[in-house]
C-alpha positions as CSV (number, residue, x, y, z in Angstrom):
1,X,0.0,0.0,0.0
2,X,1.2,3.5,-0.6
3,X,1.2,5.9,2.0
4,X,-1.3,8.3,0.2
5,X,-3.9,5.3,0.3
6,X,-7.2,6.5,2.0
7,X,-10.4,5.0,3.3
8,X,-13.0,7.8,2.2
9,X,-16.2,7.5,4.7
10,X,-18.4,10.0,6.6
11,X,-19.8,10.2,10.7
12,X,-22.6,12.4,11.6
13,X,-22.4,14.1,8.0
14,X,-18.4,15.1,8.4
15,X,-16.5,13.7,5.6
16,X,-13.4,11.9,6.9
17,X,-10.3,9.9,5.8
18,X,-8.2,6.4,7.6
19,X,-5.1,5.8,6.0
20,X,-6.2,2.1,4.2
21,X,-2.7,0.7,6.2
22,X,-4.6,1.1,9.3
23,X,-7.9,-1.0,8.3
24,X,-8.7,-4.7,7.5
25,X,-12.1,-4.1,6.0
26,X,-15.3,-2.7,6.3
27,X,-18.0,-4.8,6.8
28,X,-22.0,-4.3,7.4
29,X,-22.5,-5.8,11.4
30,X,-24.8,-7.9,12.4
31,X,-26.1,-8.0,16.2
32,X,-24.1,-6.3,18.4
33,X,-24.3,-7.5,22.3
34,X,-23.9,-4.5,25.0
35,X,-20.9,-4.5,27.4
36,X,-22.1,-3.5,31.2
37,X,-20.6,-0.2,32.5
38,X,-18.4,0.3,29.2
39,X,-18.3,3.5,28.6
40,X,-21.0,4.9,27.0
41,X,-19.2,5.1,22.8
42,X,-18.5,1.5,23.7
43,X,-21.3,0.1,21.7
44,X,-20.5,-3.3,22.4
45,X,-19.6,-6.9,20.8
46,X,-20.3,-8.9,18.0
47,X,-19.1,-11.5,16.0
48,X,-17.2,-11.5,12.5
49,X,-15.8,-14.4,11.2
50,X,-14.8,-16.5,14.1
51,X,-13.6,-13.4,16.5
52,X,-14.6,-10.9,18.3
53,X,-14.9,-7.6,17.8
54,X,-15.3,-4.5,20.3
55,X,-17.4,-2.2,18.3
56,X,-16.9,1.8,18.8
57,X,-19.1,4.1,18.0
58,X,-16.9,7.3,16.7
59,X,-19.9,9.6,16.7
60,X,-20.5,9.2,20.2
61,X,-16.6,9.5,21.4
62,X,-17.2,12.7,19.2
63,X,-19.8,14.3,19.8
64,X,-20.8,12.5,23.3
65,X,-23.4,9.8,24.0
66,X,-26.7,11.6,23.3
67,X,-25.3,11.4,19.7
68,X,-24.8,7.7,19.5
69,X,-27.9,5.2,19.9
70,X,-28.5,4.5,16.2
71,X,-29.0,1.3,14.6
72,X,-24.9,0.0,14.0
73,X,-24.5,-0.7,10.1
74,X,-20.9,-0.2,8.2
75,X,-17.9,-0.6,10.7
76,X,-14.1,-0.2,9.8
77,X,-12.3,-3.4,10.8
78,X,-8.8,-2.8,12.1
79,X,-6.6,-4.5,15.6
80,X,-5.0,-2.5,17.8
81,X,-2.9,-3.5,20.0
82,X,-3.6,-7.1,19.4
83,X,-7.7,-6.4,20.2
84,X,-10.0,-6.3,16.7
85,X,-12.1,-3.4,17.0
86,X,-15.1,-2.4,14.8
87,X,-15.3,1.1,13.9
88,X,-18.8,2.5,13.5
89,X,-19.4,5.5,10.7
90,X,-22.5,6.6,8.7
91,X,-21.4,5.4,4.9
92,X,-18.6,4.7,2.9
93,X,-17.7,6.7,-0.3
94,X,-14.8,5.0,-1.6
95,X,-10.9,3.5,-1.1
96,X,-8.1,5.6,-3.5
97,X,-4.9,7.6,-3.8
98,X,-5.1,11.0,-2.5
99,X,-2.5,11.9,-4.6
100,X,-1.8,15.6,-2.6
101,X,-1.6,13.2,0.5
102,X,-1.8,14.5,4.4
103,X,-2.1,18.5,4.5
104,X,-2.1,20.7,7.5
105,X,-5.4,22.0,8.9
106,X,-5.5,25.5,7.9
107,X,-8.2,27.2,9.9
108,X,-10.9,26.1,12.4
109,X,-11.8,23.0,12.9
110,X,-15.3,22.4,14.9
111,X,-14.2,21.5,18.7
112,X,-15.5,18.4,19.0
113,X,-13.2,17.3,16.2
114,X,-10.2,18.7,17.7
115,X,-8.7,15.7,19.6
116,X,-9.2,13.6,16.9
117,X,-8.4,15.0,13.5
118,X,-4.6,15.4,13.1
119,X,-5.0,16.6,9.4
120,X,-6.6,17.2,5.9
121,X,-6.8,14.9,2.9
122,X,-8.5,16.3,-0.1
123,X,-11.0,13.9,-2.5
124,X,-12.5,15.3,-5.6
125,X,-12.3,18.7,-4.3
126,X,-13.3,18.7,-1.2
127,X,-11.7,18.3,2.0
128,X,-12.1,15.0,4.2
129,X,-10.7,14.9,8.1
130,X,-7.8,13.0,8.8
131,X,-8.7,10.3,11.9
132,X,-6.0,8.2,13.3
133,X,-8.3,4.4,14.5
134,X,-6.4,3.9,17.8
135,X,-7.6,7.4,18.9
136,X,-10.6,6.1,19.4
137,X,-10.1,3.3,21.5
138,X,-8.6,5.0,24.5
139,X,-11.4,6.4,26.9
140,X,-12.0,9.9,27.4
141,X,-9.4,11.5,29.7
142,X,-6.7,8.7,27.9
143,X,-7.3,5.3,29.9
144,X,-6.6,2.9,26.9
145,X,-10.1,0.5,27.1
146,X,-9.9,-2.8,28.9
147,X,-12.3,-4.7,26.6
């Protein structure tokens, strides 16, 4: 893979971008079973081919858990630290070469983004966030998770 190789997706209508060496696949979940006490953009576990996943909802470690609560659909597969997590996001609009790769953020970024986005990859014009997967697995505050 090339390093200006991108996942092109959306969450909570904000177009964003995973480097593809960071992902297995994307997949449409099935059932996912809640985890008591988890935090609350834990969304829980489910299955995928033999394994188990812990599936994250990255609108709700956004934007907080008010946000989260809808049905889980497409999820980004990737491990982490020897753990397979399923990454939760709205749609999917493609996988390609951004060929002007990783550019600074120039300007303001909404603050719930800020913690997460550590740059700008553009697509057919228009600008997609930069999100790093193992961001999203340590808690709020920085604990890593212990699922």
């Amino acid at each position: 893979m090339t390093d200006n190789l991108f996942l092109f997706a959306s969450i909570a209508g904000s177009p964003i971008a995973i480097r593809a060496s960071e992902i297995e696949a994307v997949v449409r979940l099935g059932d996912v079973v809640p985890i008591p006490l988890a935090p609350p953009h834990v969304r829980g576990l489910a299955a995928l081919r033999s394994r188990v996943l812990t599936i994250i909802d990255m609108q709700a470690r956004v934007f907080g858990p008010e946000s989260g609560g809808r049905p889980a659909g497409l999820a980004v597969i990737a491990d982490i630290a020897a753990h397979s997590y399923g990454f939760l996001v709205d749609s999917v609009s493609d996988i390609c070469d951004a060929p002007e790769g990783i550019r600074p953020i120039r300007g303001r970024i909404a603050p719930d983004w800020v913690n997460f986005v550590s740059g700008l990859v553009e697509q057919d014009g228009r600008s997609h966030l930069l999100l790093t997967l193992s961001d999203f697995v340590s808690a709020p505050g920085g604990n890593a998770l212990a699922a």
